[in-house]
C-alpha positions in Angstrom: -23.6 8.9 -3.2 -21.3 5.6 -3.3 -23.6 2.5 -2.7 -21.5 0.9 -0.1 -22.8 -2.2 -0.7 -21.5 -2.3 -4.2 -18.1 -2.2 -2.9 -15.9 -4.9 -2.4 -15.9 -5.3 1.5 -11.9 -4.9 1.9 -12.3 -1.4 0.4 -15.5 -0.6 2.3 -13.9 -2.3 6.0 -10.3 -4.0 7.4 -10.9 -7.4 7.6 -11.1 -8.9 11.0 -9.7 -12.1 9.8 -6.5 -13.5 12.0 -5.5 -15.3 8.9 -4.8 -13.4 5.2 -3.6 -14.8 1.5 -3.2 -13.3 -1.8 -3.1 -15.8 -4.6 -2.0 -14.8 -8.2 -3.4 -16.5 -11.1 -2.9 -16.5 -15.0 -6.1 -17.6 -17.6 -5.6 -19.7 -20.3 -9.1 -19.7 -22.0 -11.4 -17.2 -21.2 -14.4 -19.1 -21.2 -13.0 -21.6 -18.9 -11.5 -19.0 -16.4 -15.0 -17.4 -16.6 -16.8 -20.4 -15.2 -14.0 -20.4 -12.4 -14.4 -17.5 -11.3 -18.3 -18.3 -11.7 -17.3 -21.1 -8.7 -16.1 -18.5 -6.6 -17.2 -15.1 -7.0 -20.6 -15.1 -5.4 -18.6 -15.7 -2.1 -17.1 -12.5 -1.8 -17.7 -10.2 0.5 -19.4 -7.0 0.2 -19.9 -3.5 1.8 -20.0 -3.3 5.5 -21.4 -6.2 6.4 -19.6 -8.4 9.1 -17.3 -10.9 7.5 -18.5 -14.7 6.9 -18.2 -17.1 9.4 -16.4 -19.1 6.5 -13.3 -17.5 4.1 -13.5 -13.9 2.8 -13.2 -13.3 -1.0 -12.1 -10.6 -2.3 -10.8 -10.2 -5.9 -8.6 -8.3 -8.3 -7.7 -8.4 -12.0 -5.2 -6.6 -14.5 -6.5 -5.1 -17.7 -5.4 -8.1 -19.7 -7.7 -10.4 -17.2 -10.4 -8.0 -17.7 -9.8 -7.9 -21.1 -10.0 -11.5 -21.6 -13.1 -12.1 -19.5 -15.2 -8.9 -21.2 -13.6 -9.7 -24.8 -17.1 -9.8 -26.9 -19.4 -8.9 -24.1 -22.7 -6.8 -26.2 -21.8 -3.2 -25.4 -18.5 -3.7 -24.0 -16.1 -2.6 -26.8 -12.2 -3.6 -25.1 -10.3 -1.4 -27.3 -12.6 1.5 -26.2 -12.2 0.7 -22.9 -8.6 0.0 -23.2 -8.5 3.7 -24.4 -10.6 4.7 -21.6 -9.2 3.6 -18.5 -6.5 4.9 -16.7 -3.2 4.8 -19.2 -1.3 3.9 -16.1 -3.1 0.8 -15.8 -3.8 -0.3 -19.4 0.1 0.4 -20.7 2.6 -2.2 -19.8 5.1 0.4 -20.0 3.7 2.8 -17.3 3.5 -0.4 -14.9 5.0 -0.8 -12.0 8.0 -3.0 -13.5 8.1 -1.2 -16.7 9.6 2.7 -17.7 8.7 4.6 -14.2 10.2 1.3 -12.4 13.5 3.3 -11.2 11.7 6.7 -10.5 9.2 4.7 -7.9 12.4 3.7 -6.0 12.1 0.2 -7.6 16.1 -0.2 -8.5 18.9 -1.6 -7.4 18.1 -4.7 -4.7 14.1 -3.7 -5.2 14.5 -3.5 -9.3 11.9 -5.8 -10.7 14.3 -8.0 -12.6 14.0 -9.8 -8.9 10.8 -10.0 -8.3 8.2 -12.6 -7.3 11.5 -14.8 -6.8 12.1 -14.9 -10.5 9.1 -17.4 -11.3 7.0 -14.7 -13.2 6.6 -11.0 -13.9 4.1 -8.7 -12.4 2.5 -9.0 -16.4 1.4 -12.4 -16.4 -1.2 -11.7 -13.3 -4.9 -11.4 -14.9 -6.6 -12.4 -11.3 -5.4 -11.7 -7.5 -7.9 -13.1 -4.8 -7.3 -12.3 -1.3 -8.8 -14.6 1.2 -9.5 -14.1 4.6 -9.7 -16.9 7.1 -10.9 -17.8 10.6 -8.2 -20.6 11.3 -5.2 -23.0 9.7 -7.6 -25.7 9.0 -9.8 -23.6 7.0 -7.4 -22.0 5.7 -5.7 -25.6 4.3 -9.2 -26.6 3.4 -10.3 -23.7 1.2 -6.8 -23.3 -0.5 -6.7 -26.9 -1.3 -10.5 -26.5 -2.9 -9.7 -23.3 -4.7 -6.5 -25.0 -6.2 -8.7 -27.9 -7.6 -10.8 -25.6 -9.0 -8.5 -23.6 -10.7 -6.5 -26.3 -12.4 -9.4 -28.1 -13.6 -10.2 -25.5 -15.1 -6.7 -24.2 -16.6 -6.6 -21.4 -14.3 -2.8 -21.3 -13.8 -1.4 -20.2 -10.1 1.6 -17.9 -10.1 3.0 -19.7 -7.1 5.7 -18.6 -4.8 7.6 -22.2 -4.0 9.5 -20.1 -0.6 6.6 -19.7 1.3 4.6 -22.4 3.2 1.3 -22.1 1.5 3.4 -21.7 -2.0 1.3 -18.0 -2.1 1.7 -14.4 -0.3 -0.1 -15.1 3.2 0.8 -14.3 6.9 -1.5 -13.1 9.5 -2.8 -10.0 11.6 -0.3 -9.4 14.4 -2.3 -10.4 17.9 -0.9 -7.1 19.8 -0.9 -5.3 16.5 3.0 -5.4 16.1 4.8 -5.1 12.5 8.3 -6.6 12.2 9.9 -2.9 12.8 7.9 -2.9 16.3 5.7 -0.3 15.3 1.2 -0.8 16.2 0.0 -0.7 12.8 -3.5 0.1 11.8 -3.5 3.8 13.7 -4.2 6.4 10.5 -6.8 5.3 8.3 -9.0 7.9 5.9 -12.0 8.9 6.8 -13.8 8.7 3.5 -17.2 10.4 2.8 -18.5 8.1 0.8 -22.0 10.4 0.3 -19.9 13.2 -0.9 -21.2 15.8 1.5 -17.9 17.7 1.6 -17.7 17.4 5.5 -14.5 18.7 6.6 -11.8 16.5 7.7 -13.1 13.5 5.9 -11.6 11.9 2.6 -13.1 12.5 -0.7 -15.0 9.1 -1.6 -12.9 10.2 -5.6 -9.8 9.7 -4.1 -10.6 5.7 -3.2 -13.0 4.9 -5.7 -13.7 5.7 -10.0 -16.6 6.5 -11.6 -17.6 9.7 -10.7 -14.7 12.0 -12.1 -15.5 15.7 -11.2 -12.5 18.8 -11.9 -10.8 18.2 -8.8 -10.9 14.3 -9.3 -10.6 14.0 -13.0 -10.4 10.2 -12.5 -10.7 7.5 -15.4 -13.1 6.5 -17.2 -13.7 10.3 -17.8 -16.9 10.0 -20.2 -20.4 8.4 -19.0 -21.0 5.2 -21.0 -20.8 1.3 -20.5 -16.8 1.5 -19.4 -17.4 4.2 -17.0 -20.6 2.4 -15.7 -18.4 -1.1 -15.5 -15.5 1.1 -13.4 -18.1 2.6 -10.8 -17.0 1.8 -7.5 -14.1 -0.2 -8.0 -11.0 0.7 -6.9 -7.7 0.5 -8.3 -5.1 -1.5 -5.7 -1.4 -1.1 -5.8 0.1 -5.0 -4.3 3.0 -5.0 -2.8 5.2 -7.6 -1.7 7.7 -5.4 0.7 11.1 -7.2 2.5 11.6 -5.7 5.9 15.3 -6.1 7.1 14.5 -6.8 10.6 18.3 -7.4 11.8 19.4 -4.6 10.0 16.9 -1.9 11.6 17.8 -3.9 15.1 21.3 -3.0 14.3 20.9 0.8 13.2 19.1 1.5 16.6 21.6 -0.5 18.5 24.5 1.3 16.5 23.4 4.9 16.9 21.7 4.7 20.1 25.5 6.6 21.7 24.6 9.5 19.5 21.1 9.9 20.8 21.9 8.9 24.4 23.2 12.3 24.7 20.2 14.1 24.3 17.2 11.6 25.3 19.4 9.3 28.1 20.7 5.7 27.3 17.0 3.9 28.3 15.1 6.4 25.4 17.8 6.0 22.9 16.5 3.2 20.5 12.9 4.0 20.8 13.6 8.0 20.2 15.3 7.0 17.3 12.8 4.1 16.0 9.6 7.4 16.9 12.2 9.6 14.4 12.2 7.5 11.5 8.7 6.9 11.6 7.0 9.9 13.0 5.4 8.3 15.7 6.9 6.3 18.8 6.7 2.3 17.9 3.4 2.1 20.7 1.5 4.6 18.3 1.4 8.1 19.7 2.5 10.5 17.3 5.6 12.8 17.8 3.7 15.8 17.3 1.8 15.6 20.2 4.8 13.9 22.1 8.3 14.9 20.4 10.4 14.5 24.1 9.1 10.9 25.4 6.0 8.6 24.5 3.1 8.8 27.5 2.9 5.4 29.6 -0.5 5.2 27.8 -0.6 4.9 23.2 -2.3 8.4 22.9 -4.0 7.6 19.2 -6.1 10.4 18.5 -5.3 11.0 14.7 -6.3 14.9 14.5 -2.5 16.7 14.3 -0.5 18.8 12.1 2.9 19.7 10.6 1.6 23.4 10.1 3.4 24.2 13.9 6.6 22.6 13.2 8.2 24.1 9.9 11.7 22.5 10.6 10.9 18.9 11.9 11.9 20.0 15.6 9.1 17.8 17.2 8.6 15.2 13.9 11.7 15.7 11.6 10.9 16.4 7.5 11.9 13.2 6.9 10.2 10.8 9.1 7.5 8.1 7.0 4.4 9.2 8.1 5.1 12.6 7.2 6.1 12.2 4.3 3.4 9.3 3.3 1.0 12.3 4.7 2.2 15.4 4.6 -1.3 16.8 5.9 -1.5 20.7 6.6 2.4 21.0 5.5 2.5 23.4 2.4 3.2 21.7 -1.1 4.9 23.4 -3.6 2.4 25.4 -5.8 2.5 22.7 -8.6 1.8 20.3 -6.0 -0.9 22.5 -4.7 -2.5 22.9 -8.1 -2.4 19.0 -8.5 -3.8 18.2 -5.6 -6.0 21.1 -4.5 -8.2 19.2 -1.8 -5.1 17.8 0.2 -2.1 15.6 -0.5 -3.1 12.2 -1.9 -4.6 9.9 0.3 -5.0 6.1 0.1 -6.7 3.2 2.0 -4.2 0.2 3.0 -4.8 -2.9 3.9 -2.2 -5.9 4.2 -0.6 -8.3 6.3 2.5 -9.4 8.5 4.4 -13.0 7.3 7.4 -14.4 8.5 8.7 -15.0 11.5 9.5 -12.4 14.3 12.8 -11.6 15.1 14.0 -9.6 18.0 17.9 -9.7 17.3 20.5 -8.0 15.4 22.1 -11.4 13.7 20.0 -12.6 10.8 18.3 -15.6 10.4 18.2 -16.4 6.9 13.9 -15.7 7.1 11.8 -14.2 4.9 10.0 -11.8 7.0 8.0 -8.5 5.9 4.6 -6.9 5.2 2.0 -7.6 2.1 0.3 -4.5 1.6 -2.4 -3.6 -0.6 -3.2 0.3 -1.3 -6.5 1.4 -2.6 -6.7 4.3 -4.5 -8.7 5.7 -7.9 -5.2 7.6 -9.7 -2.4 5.0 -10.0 0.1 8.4 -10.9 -1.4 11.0 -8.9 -1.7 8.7 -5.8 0.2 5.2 -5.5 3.1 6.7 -7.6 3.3 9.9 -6.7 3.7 8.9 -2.5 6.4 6.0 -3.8 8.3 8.9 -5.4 8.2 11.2 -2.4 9.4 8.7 -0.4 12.8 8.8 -2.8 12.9 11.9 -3.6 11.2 14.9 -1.2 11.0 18.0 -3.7 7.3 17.8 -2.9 7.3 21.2 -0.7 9.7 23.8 -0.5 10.5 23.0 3.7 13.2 20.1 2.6 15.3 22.9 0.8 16.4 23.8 3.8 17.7 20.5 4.4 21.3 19.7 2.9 20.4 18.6 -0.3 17.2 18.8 0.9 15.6 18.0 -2.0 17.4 15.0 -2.9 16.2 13.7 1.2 14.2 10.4 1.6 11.8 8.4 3.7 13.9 7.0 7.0 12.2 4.2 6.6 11.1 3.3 2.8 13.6 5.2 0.6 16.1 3.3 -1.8 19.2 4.5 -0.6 20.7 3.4 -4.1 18.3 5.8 -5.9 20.1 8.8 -8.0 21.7 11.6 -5.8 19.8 10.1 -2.7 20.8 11.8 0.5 21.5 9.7 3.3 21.7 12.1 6.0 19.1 12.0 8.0 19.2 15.2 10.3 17.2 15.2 13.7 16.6 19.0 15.0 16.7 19.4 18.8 15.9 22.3 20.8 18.1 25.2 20.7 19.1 24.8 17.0 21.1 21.7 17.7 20.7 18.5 15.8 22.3 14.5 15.5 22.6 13.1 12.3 22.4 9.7 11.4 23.4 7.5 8.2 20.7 6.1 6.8 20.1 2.5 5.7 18.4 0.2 3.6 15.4 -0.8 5.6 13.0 -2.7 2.9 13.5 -3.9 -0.3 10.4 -4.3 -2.9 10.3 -7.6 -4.0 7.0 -7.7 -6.0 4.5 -5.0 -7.5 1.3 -5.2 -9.2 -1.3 -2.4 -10.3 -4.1 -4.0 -10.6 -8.2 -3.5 -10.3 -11.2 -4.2 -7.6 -14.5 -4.0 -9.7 -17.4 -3.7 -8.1 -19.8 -6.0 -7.0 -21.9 -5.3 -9.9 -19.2 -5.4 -12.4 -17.6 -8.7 -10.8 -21.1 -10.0 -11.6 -21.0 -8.4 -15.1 -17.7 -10.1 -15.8 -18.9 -13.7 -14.9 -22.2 -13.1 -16.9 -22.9 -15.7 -19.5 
């Protein structure tokens, strides 16, 4: 049913470039930012196809950029569509930084007062464009060119004055590595795109708009230009996400005696990294492996919660199950909201700074650039960002001490209301440990913004 080749290629594929940027850009005139983006549009990548030989395009806009460039356009009425697409995306209050900031965990040392180092807010983006690249050269080259481009023709960049290439960029680990130590790229949805309801796979409604159905009731909800411009686009939450590096070193090295007990001295850290995550930091999950990782990653994807009702093998809090909950029961309203499966989302994203394999820190900016696809900004990007502060998703965490008040090990805002910071590890034999959790990340910049199509980038650039 989805024309793949009408996606843009990062939603269709990972990119298998070594190199990654995100640069942020405000229009001045409309006209003008149209024949920019006239420059550089026909470059971006599409579908499945292998990625250039040269740099990747790929490219994302707000509702005010897309208003701006569609302003006046013959059957393309931008109040009506401004009624028509997702309220969560067209209301400046519903954004990321605006009334649901503190309920998505985005308070205290991740409230969006701080963000994007203070130089703009999330608001004034109209355009994202994520370039991929082969090497440094290129990747000086093409920013250099694009930069031109863009300030002759009063395309302003949002720039970020503490990084080296004044923009988010960083790279894909070589051995696959985040900061944390854990292999990234392991779970990834397995999206029927031609809608043939094959078990086990990903409804294509979840990642992409334009073909709302009653189990997907997804935005623009009536056929008609808007709904035609949204098809196959994607909505992408971009996040700018702080990993405390030292700090995580130092948990592990400071709890390590109360595991040591149970799992011996050598095992301690890594049991208690494979606890917070839900999978041991080489990949294999702790369902399959709760007592020790194998010598080998085992990576196959296909496991449940549905055996292990009190988190004896992968405890209730641990990220991935909370990020996925898979076959774990949601609470019926949860249930009736999502009757095909918890929400689901495709990400994509990149490791920058430095790494750092001690418990002192170095003053470095260090941390992940991640960019989540998804076709409900509330019922998907939102609703996973307030699980991870809050877990009264399904009835299993009221069996935890204030269970319903639990977190993410990893991703919760410790500073968010009533948040419990107990983290309790079952054992065998009813016994448990319990650790205090930590601050592990801190948000530090948060954007809601759109992939069009192929078609509708070209309908935007249109004379």
């Amino acid at each position: 049913m989805v024309d793949i080749a009408n996606l843009q290629a990062i939603i269709a594929r990972s990119s298998t470039k070594p190199l990654l940027a995100v640069l942020l850009f405000k229009f001045g005139d409309a006209g003008r930012a149209r024949a920019f983006l006239q420059q550089w549009i026909p470059r971006t990548a599409a579908g499945r196809a292998p990625d250039p030989a040269g740099p990747a395009f790929h490219f994302m806009f707000s509702w005010k950029g897309i208003e701006a460039l569609m302003a006046g356009r013959p059957g393309f009425d931008v109040a009506q569509g401004r009624r028509e697409f997702d309220v969560f995306f067209v209301d400046p209050a519903q954004a990321p930084d605006g009334g649901v900031a503190e309920q998505l965990g985005f308070s205290g040392t991740s409230a969006p007062a701080a963000w994007w180092d203070g130089n703009f807010k999330s608001g004034d983006v109209d355009l994202a464009i994520h370039i991929g690249f082969d090497t440094a050269e290129q990747k000086s080259d093409c920013l250099a060119e694009l930069r031109q481009s863009a300030a002759s023709f009063g395309v302003q960049e949002l720039t970020l004055e503490g990084w080296d290439d004044s923009a988010l960029s960083g790279s894909l680990p070589a051995d696959g590595r985040l900061h944390f130590g854990y292999r990234d790229g392991i779970t990834a949805p397995n999206i029927d795109w031609q809608d043939a309801g094959t078990p086990g796979m990903v409804n294509c409604r979840e990642i992409v708009v334009g073909y709302p159905n009653e189990d997907f009731p997804t935005a623009p909800h009536n056929p008609g230009p808007w709904q035609d411009f949204a098809r196959d686009g994607s909505f992408v939450g971009l996040s700018w996400v702080y990993q405390d590096v030292a700090g995580f070193n130092k948990f592990l090295q400071d709890n390590a005696p109360l595991a040591a007990p149970h799992v011996g001295p050598e095992l301690a850290e890594e049991w208690i990294a494979a606890k917070l995550m839900g999978r041991w930091r080489h990949g294999s999950p702790l369902s399959r492996f709760p007592d020790a990782p194998p010598s080998t990653p085992q990576l196959d994807d296909s496991f449940g919660y549905g055996d292990d009702p009190d988190g004896v093998k992968c405890p209730l809090g641990a990220h991935i199950r909370i990020a996925n909950c898979r076959d774990q029961p949601m609470k019926y309203a949860n249930h009736v909201r999502f009757p095909k499966g918890p929400p689901r989302v495709i990400r994509r994203g990149f490791s920058y700074g430095p790494r750092l394999d001690s418990v002192q820190d170095d003053g470095k900016d260090r941390g992940i650039v991640g960019l989540f696809y998804f076709a409900r900004i509330n019922e998907q990007f939102y609703t996973i960002l307030r699980w991870m502060q809050k877990t009264e998703f399904a009835d299993a965490y009221k069996k935890l001490p204030n269970g319903y008040n639990a977190q993410d090990a990893l991703t919760g805002n410790r500073r968010y209301p009533k948040a419990e910071t107990q983290f309790g590890v079952p054992l065998k034999d009813n016994a448990s440990v319990t650790f205090r959790l930590e601050e592990f990340i801190r948000f530090k910049g948060v954007a809601v913004l759109f992939a069009p199509s192929m078609r509708a980038l070209n309908t935007m650039i249109s004379a």
